[in-house]
Backbone bond lengths (Angstrom), bond angles and torsions (degrees), N, CA, C in turn:
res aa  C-N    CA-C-N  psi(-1)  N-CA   C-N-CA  omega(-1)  CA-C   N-CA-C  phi
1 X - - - 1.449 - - 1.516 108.30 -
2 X 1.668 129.19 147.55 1.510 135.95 -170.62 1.077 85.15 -135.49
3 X 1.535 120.92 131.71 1.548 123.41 149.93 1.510 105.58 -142.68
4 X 1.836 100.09 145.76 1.818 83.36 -179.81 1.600 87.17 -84.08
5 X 1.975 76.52 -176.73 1.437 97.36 -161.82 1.463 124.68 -63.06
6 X 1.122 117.50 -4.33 1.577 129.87 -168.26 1.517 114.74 -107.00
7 X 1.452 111.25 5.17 1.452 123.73 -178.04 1.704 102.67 -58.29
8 X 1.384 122.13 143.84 1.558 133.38 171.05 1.380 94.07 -63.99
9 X 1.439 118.63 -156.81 1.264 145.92 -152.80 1.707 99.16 -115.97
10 X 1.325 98.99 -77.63 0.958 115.08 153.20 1.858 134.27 -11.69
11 X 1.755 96.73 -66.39 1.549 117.52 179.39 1.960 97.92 -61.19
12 X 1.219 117.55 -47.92 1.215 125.95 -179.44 1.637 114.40 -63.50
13 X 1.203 134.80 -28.40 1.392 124.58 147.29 1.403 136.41 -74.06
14 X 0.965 115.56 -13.56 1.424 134.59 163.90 1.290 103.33 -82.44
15 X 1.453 153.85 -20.49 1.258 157.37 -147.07 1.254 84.38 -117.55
16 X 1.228 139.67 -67.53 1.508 140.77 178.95 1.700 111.63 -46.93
17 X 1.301 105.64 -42.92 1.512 115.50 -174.78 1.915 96.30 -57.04
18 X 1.096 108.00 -82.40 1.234 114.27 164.40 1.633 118.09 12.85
19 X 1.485 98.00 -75.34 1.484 132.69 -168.93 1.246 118.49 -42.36
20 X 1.774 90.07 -63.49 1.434 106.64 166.23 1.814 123.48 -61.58
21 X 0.976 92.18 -24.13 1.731 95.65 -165.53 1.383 105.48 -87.61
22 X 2.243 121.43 -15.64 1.152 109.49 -175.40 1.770 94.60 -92.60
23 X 1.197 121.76 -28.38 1.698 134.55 178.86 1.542 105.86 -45.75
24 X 1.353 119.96 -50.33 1.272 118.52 162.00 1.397 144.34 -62.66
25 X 1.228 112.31 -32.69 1.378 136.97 -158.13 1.163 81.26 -92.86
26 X 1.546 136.82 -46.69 1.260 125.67 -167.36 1.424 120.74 -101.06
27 X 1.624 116.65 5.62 1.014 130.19 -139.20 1.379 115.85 -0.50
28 X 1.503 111.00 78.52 1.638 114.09 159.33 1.846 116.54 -80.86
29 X 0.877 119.60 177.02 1.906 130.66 -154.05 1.823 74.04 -99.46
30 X 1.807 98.50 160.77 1.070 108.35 150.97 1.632 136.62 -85.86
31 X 1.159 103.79 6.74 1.221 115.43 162.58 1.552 136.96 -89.56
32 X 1.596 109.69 -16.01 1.252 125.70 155.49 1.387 116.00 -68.43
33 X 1.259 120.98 164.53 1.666 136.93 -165.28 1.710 89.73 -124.44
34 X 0.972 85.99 142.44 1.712 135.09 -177.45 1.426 119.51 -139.28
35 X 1.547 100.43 108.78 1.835 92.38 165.11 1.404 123.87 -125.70
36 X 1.049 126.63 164.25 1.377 110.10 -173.72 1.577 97.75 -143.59
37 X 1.110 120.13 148.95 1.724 123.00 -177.80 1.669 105.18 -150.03
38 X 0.959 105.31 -171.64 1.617 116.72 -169.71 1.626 108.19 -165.66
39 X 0.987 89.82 108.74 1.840 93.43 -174.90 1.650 100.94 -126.20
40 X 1.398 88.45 164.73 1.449 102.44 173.16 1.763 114.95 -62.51
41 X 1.211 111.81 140.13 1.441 110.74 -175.72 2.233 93.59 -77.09
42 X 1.477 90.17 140.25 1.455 84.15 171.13 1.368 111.42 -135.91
43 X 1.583 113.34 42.30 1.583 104.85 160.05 1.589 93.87 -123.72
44 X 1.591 94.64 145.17 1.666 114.11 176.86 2.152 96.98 -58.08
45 X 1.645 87.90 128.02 1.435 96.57 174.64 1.737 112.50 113.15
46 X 1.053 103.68 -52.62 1.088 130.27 173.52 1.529 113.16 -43.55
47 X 1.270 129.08 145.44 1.094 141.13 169.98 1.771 118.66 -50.77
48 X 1.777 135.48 139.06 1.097 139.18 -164.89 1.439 100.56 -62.75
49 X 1.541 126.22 -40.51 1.644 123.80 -165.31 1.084 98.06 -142.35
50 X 1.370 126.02 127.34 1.499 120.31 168.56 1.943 95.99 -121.60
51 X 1.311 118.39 174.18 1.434 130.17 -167.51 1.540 101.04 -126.25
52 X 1.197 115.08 117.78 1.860 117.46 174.13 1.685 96.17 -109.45
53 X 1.443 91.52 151.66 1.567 114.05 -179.18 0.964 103.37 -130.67
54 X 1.893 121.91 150.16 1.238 118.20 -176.03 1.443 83.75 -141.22
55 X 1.120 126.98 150.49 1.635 120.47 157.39 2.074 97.47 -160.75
56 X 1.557 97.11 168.84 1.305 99.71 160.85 1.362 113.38 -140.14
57 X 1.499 110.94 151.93 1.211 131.07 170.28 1.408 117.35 -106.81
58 X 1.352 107.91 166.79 1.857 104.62 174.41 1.218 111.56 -1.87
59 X 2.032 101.23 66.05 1.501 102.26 154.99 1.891 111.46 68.81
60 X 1.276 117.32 -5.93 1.444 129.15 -173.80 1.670 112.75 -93.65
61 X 0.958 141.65 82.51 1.264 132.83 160.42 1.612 129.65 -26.15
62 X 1.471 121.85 114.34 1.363 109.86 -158.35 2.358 102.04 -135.23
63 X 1.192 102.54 133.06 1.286 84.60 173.38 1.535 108.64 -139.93
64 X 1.639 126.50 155.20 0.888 113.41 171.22 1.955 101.17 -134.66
65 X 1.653 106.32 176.68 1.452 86.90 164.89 1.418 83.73 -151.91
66 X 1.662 98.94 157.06 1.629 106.40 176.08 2.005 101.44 -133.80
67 X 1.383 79.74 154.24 1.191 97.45 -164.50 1.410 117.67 -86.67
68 X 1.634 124.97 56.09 1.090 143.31 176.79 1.416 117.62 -145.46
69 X 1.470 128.71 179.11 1.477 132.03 -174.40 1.352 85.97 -95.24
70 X 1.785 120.03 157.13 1.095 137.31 -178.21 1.501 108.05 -67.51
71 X 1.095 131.61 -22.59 1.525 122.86 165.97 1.825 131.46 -74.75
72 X 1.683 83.88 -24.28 1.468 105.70 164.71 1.678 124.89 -49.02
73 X 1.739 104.45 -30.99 1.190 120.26 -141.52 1.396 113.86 -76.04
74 X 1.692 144.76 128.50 0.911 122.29 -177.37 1.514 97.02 -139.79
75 X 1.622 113.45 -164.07 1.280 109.92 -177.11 1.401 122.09 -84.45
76 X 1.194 98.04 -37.23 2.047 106.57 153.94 1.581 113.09 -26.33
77 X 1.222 113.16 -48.77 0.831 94.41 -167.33 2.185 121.81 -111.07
78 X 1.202 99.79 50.61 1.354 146.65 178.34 1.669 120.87 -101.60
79 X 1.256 114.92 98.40 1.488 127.52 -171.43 1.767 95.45 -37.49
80 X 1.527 103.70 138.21 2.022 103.76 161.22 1.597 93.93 -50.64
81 X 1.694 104.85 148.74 1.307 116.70 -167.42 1.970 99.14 -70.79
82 X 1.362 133.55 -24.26 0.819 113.31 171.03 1.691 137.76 -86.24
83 X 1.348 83.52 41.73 1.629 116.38 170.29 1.296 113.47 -97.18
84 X 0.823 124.82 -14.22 1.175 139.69 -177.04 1.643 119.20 -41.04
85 X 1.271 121.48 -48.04 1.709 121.32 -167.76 2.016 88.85 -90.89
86 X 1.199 121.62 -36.33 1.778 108.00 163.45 1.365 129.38 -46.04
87 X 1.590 109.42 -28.04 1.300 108.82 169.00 2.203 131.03 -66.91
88 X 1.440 84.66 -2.32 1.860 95.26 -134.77 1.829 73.01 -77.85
89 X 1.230 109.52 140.04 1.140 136.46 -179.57 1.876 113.82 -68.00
90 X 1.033 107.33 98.16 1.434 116.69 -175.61 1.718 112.28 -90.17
91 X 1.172 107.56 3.45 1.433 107.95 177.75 2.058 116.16 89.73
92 X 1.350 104.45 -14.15 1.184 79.88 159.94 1.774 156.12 -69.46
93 X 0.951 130.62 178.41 1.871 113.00 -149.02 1.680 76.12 -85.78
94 X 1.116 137.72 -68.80 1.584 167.88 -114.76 1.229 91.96 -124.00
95 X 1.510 134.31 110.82 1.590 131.93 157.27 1.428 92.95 -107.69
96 X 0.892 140.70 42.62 1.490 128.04 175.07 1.337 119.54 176.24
């Protein structure tokens, strides 16, 4: 779990919720890292808070971001699992 330092109480269980729900869904190991954050959306149009995830699998760097506040977040709204290799982090600054 990643939260900056100014996260509520609140924002921080939902950040964990998250965590757990992408660890499963993806069944990643507990030894892989997973983060999850919630930032302010900063393109005009765009939604007030959206939540980015970063995690890796078999050594693969993977990120996604959805366009809601981290409490928003559910499994609906979680790519079909054979989405999976679209997510894999190619290094660009901007995935979205």
């Amino acid at each position: 779990m990643f939260a900056r330092y100014d996260a509520g109480r609140e924002t921080l269980d939902d950040l964990s919720r998250v965590e757990t729900m992408i660890r499963a869904y993806f069944n990643i190991d507990d030894a892989d890292i997973v983060l999850v954050s919630q930032e302010h959306g900063s393109k005009l149009g765009f939604p007030e808070f959206e939540t980015n995830v970063v995690f890796w699998k078999a050594e693969k760097r993977y990120r996604m971001k959805i366009f809601s506040p981290v409490s928003d977040v559910s499994q609906a709204d979680l790519p079909i699992i054979w989405l999976l290799p679209s997510l894999e982090d190619n290094g660009d600054i901007d995935c979205c």
